[in-house]
N, C-alpha and C positions, 0 to 999 in steps of 0.2 A: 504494500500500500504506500510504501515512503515513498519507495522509488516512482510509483507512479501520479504521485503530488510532484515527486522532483522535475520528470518530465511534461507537466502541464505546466507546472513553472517556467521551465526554458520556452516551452512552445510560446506563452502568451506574451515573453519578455523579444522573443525572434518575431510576433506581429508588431509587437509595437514599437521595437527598434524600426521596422519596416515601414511601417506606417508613415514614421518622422519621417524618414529621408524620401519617403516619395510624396511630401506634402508639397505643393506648387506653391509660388508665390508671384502673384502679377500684379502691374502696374503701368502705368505710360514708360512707351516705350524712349522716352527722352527719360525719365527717372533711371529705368535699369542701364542703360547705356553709360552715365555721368557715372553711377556707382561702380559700375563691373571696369570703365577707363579710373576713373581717378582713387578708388580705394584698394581694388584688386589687381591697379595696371594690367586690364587684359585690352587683347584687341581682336579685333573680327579675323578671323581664319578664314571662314568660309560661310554659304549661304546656299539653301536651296528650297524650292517651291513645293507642297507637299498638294496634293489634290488641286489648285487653285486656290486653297481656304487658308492656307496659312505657309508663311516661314519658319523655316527652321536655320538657326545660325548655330556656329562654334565660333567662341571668345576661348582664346586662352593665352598666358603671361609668359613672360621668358623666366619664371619662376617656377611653370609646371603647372599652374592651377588651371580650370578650365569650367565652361559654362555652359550647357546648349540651353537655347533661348526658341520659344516659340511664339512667333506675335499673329495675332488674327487680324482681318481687312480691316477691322474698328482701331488697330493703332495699339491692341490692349497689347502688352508682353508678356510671357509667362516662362518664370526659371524655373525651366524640366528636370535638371538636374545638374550637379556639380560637384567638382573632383582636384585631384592634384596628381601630379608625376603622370601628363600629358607627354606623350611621348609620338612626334611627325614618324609614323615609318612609310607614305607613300611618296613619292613627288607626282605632280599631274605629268602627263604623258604617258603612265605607264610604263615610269624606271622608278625602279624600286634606289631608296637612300643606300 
């Protein structure tokens, strides 16, 4: 019986670790940009169009940190997720670094 308190333990502490880091945070997309360039020194990687309905970008710093951002046609932004020890391993054309 201990043991299977212990593991309902872990399970409910691994949802809600979970939970947190995929909780989204949006805003004008002139607010996330100011923040992610002047507190997190990132800058735009790259961009791409998903459906017609929205953009997806990568911000990331020469420190390793990284952001993908999703903004809708309304201008809203939304930070999908974020990370550190961003690592380039393609180059465009199709030569690998």
């Amino acid at each position: 019986m201990k043991n299977l308190l212990v593991g309902l333990s872990l399970v409910l502490l691994t949802a809600q670790n979970t939970q947190a880091q995929t909780q989204v945070t949006c805003a004008d997309r002139k607010e996330v940009i100011a923040k992610l360039s002047e507190q997190y020194g990132e800058g735009q990687l790259g961009f791409g169009m998903a459906d017609g309905t929205a953009i997806f970008e990568i911000w990331v710093s020469d420190s390793g940190t990284w952001t993908i951002l999703k903004t809708s046609p309304n201008g809203l932004t939304c930070v999908m997720a974020v990370g550190d020890q961003w690592n380039t391993t393609h180059k465009l054309g199709g030569k690998d670094s």
